[in-house]
C-alpha positions in Angstrom: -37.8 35.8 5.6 -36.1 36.2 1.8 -33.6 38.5 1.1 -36.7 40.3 -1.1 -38.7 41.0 2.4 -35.3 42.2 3.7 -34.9 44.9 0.8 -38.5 45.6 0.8 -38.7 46.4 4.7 -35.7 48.5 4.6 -37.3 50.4 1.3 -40.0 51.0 3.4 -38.2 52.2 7.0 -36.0 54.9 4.6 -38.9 56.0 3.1 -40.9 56.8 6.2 -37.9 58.7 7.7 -37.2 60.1 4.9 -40.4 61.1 4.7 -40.9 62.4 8.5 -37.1 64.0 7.8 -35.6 61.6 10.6 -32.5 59.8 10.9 -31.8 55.7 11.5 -28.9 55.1 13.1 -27.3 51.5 13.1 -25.6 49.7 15.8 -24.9 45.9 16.3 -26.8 45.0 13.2 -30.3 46.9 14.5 -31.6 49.8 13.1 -32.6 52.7 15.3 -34.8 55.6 15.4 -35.8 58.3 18.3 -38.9 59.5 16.3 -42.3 58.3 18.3 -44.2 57.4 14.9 -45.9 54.1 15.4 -45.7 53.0 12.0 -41.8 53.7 11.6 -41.3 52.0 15.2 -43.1 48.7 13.9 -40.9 48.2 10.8 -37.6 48.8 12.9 -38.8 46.6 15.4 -39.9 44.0 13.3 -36.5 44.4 11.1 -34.4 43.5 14.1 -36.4 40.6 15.0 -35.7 39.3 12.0 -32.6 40.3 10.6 -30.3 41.8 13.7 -29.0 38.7 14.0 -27.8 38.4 9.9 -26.8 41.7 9.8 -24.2 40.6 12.8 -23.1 37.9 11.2 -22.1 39.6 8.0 -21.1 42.8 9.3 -19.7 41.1 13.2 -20.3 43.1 16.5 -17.3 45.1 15.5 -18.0 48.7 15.7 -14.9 49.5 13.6 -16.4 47.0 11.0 -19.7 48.9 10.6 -17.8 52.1 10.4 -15.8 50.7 7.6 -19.0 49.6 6.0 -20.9 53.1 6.6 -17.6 54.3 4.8 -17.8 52.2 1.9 -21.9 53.1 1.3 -21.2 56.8 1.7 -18.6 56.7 -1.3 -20.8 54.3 -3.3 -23.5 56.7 -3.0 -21.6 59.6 -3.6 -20.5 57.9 -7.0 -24.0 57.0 -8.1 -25.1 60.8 -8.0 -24.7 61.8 -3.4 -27.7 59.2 -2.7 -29.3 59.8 0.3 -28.7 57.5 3.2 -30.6 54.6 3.0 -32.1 55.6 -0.5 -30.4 52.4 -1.9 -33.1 50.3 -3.9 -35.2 52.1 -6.3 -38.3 54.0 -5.6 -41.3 51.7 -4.6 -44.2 53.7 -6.6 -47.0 51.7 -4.6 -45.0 53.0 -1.7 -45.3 56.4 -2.3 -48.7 56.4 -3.6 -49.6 55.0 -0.2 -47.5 57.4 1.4 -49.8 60.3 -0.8 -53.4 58.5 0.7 -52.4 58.3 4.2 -50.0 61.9 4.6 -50.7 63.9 7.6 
């Protein structure tokens, strides 16, 4: 997969918690959610069959490394306006009009 399906499966996992009001947690380079929503549950798992293993690799194993990193995101968004987490790309209209067809 491109870095574009990267960025456009993370869009859409932030969304959907966002939407259900959920947090992901990272760990190791996988994202992580305790939610039971099928759909959300898909896109994690399919995000850390694909890009666990990058995320590693740039970020290492080191749990003080992602800390640092989390660090790092939390300022940058607080500079651009106190972004929420994982409300990094721009808003995905098709998304969200999806989102409005198929809300509970």
């Amino acid at each position: 997969m491109n870095n574009s399906a990267k960025i456009d499966l993370e869009n859409g996992i932030f969304f959907r918690a966002a939407r259900l009001q959920v947090r992901i947690d990272a760990c190791r380079g996988e994202l992580f959610c305790a939610v039971p929503d099928a759909r959300l549950q898909v896109m994690l798992c399919v995000y850390n069959a694909f890009f666990a293993e990058e995320n590693r690799r740039l970020c290492g194993d080191d749990a003080a490394e992602w800390r640092y990193w989390w660090i790092l995101y939390k300022k940058q968004a607080a500079a651009d306006g106190g972004m929420l987490p994982g409300a990094v790309f721009r808003p995905d209209l098709r998304a969200e009009l999806a989102w409005l067809c198929f809300k509970k």
